[in-house]
KOLDRENRO-492221 format. One line per 2 residues: number of its first residue (from 1); their letters; for each residue x, y, z of C-alpha. Coordinates in nm, 3 decimals. Last residue first. Layout:
BEGIN
NUM) a) X:Y:Z | ...
END
This chain:
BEGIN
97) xx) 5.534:-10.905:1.941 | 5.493:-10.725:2.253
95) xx) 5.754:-10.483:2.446 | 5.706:-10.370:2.847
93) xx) 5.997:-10.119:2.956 | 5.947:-10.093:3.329
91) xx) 6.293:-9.838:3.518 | 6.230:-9.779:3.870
89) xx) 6.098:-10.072:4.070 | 6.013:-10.080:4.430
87) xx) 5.667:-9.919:4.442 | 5.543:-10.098:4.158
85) xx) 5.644:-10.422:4.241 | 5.431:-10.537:4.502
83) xx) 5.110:-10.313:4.417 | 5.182:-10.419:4.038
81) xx) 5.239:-10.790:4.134 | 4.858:-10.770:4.311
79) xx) 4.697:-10.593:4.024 | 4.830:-10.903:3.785
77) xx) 4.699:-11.170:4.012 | 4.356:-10.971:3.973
75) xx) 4.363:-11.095:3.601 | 4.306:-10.827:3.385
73) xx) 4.628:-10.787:3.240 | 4.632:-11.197:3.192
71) xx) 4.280:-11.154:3.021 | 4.412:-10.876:2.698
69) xx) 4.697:-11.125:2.659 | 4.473:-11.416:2.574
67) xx) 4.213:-11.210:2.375 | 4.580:-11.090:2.179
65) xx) 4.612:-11.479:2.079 | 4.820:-11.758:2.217
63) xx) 5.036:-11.595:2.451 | 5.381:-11.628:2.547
61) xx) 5.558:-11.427:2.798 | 5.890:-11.298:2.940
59) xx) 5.991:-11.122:3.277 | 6.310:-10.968:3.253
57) xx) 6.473:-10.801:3.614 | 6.792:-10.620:3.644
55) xx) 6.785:-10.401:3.354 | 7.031:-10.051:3.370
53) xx) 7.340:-10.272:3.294 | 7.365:-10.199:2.914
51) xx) 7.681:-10.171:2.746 | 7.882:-10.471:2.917
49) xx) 7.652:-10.729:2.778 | 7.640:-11.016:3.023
47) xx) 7.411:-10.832:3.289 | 7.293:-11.182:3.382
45) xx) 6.939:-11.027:3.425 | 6.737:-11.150:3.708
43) xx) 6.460:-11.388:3.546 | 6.125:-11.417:3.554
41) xx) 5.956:-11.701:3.306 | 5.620:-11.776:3.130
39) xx) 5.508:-11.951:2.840 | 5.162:-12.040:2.734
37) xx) 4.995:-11.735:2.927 | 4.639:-11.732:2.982
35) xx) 4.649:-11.951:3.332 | 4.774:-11.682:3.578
33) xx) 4.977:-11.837:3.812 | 5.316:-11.713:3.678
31) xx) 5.225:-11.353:3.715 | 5.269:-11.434:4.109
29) xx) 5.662:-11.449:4.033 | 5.676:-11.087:3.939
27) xx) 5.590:-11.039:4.342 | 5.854:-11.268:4.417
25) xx) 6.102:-11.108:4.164 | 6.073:-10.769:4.308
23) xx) 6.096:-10.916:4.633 | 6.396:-11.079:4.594
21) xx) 6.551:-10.782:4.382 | 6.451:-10.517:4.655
19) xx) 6.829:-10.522:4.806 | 6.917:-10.361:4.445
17) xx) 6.703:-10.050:4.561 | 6.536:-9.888:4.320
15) xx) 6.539:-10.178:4.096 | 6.487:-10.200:3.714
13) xx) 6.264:-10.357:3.514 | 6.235:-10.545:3.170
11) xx) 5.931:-10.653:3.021 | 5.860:-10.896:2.761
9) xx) 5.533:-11.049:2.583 | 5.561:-11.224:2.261
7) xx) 5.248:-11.286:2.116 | 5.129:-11.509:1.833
5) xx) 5.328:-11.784:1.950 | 5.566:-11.980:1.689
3) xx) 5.508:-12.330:1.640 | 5.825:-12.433:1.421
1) x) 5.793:-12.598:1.083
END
């Protein structure tokens, strides 16, 4: 049997400005450091499937419980990628499962 988290966090953004992508992805980056999440990742998105182009950025999750999520949003690490990324991004499309 295969250990399955309980939550699946993903969000997807978009850039105002496609020079922003570094940044963008630097300030995502920070998330990384906060210690609740089992799994974490930021990616730029391949843009493989020819329908949708709108995402450039995915960040994706894994937590142990909802507690666990609930502590990564209030980690101040997660205030300081929101005043990086905030102003650059247009499209955020957050999903958990």
């Amino acid at each position: 049997m295969t250990h399955r988290p309980a939550i699946r966090h993903i969000v997807f953004f978009s850039a105002k400005q496609k020079a922003d992508l570094p940044q963008i992805i630097a300030g995502l980056g920070l998330l990384q450091d906060i210690p609740q999440a089992n799994f974490f990742e930021v990616r730029e998105n391949t843009k493989g499937d020819i329908w949708s182009t709108d995402v450039d950025v995915v960040v994706y999750a894994e937590f142990a419980s909802e507690e666990d999520l609930a502590a990564y949003r209030a980690h101040p690490l997660y205030q300081q990628a929101i005043d990086i990324v905030r102003p650059l991004r247009d499209l955020r499309i957050a999903a958990d499962f």
